[in-house]
Phi, psi and omega in degrees: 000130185294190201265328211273326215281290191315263195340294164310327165293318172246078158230330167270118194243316152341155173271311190283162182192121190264109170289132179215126169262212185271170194321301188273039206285125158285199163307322183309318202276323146014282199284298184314319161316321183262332200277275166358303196275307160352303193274312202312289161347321214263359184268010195056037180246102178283160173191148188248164215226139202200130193206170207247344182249273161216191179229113198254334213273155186319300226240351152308273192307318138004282201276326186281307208275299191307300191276009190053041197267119168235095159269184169218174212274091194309006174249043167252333204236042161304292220302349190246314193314105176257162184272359169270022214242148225229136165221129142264156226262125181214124169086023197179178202231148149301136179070000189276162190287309205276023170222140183263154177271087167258176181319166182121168185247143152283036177350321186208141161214146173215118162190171203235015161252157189292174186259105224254320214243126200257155220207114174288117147230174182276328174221147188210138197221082188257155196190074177278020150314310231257140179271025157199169169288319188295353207268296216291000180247281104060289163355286202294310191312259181358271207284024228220304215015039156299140188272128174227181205262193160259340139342302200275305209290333180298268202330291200290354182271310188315312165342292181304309233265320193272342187249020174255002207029053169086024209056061198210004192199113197062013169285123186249148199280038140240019138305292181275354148238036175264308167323303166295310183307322221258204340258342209295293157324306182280141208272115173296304193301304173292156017266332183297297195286331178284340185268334161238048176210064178278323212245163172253165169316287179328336186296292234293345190279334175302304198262010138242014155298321201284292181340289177319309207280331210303115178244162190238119172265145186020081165058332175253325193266115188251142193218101200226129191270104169266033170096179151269177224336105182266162142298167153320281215269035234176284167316289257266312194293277175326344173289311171325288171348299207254234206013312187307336189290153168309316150304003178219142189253320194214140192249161175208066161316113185231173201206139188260146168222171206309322217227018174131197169250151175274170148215127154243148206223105178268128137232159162238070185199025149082003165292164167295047220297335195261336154281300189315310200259028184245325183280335172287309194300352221271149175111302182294296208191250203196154192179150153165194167150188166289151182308298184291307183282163150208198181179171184169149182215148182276096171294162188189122140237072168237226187242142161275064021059268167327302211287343194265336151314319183304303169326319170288315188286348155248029146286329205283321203260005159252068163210261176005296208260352184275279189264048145293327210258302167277029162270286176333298196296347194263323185291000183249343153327286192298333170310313179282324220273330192304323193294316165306000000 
C-alpha cells in the first residue's frame, strides 16, 4: 500500500466518513469525489458524498443521471450531521470561500489546488502541479492496484479531460498517464457527447452579455459582465470564451449573484492568475486559484450605485497587481538573461 492511500486510511476512525466537495461542483470535483467513495468502499469504508450549493453544468448532471450516481445536498442531511462525524475535503480546501464550513471534523484533503489558507488535517494530499484531482484519485487505484470498474474509469477520465480542457491547459504527466491507463476503459462516443454538449440555448444569453460588456485595458486584459446569477460553471466557461480572442492574455468574467460577485478569472500569458486574484480581491472579498485559471467572490447586498464603484475599484486592482505581476516576470527575466 503507497504512503498517500495508508496515510489516508488511518486519518480515518470511523466506519462511515462524509466527502464533500466545493459548492458548485464540477466534472472535476464530480469525479474525484465518486473515484474516491469507490476506493473507500472497496477499503471498507462507507461513506456519503456531500456539497452545499448545486451542479449547474448541463453534461454533470448528464453523466450523474446516466450512470446513476447520487449525492447530497448538505441542507438535505444537517439533521444527521454530528460534530464528532469526520470529513473529508476533495477537490477543496479548508477555509477557501468555495466551501462551506458544517458540522463535522476536517480530517482530510485531496486536492490540486494552491493552498491560500493554511490548515491542520491528519492527512493531506495537495499537489498544485497536477491539472486535475481525479488524475490524483485515479493514482491511488493504479499504484494500488485496486480494480476499478468501468463506471469510475468513465467519471474520472471525463475529470481529467474537462479540468484540463482536452489536455490543452494546466496539464501534468500525471494527468496524462492516469488518462492513457482510464480511457482504454471508457465507452468513447459518452466522453465525445460530454464534452460536446456543454452549453443549453439559455447559456447563450451569458455570452452575449459578456461580448456587449467586454472591455480590453493595456492591450491585453479583458473584463466582461456575464449577467446576473449567471451560473458558476457558466462564468467559468465565458471566461474561457473571451481568453480565446486573439488580444487577450488575461480574462476577468464577473456575474452579480444575490449575496456579491462571482469572478472567474483566465490567463494565458505566463503570469499567476490565483496570486493576481487573491491579491486584487483582498480587502473586497476572497479570491485564488491556479496559475492559468482562479475564482473569487465579492459580498454585495447594496444598491447598484455602490455596486458599480465597486466594479471599478476592483478593476483598478487587478489591473495594478496584472502590472506589478509583468514587472516582476520581466526583472527575472532580465536576471537569468544577465546571468546567462
Amino acid at each position: 500500500m503507497t504512503e498517500q492511500l495508508n496515510g489516508l486510511l488511518r486519518a480515518i476512525t470511523h466506519e462511515h466518513v462524509y466527502i464533500q466537495t466545493h459548492n458548485f461542483p464540477d466534472p472535476d470535483a464530480i469525479a474525484s469525489a465518486y473515484g474516491l467513495q469507490q476506493l473507500l468502499r472497496h477499503c471498507g469504508v462507507e461513506s456519503t458524498v456531500c456539497y452545499q450549493g448545486k451542479i449547474e453544468r448541463f453534461n454533470t448532471n448528464y453523466i450523474m443521471e446516466k450512470l446513476g450516481i447520487s449525492f447530497s445536498r448538505l441542507v438535505d442531511i444537517s439533521d444527521i450531521l454530528r460534530e464528532d462525524d469526520e470529513i473529508i475535503l476533495i477537490d477543496s480546501q479548508k477555509y477557501n470561500a468555495n466551501v462551506d464550513d458544517t458540522r463535522g471534523v476536517e480530517i482530510a484533503s485531496i486536492d490540486h489546488h494552491p493552498t491560500f489558507f493554511a490548515a491542520e488535517y491528519r492527512f493531506s494530499d495537495i499537489r498544485p502541479e497536477v491539472g486535475s484531482c481525479a488524475a490524483i484519485i485515479a493514482s491511488y487505484f493504479f499504484e494500488n492496484e485496486i480494480p476499478m470498474d468501468e463506471k469510475t474509469a468513465l467519471v474520472l477520465t471525463f475529470g481529467i479531460r474537462s479540468d484540463t480542457a482536452k489536455l490543452s491547459r494546466g496539464v501534468s504527466q500525471l494527468d496524462l498517464d492516469m488518462l492513457s491507463r482510464l480511457f482504454a476503459f471508457c465507452d468513447g462516443d459518452t466522453i465525445y457527447y460530454l464534452e460536446n454538449s456543454e452549453l443549453e440555448f439559455k447559456d447563450l444569453e451569458a455570452y452575449a452579455k459578456a461580448i456587449e460588456s467586454i472591455e480590453l485595458y493595456d492591450g491585453d486584459t479583458a473584463f466582461a459582465f456575464a449577467g446576473e446569477n449567471c451560473p458558476e460553471a457558466l462564468v467559468a466557461s465565458v471566461s474561457d470564451f473571451i481568453l480565446s480572442l486573439v488580444a487577450v492574455s488575461f480574462s476577468v468574467v464577473y456575474s452579480k449573484k444575490e449575496k456579491g460577485l462571482k469572478l472567474s478569472v483566465r490567463c494565458s500569458s505566463g503570469l499567476d492568475a490565483g496570486v493576481i486574484t487573491a491579491r486584487a480581491l483582498a480587502g473586497f472579498g476572497s479570491g485564488g486559484g491556479h496559475q492559468v485559471m482562479a475564482g473569487g467572490f465579492v459580498p454585495f447586498d447594496g444598491k447598484d450605485l455602490h455596486l458599480a464603484k465597486l466594479i471599478t475599484a476592483i478593476k483598478e486592482a487587478f489591473i495594478q497587481q496584472i502590472k506589478l505581476a509583468k514587472v516582476k516576470k520581466s526583472n527575472l527575466s532580465e536576471l537569468y538573461t544577465d546571468g546567462a
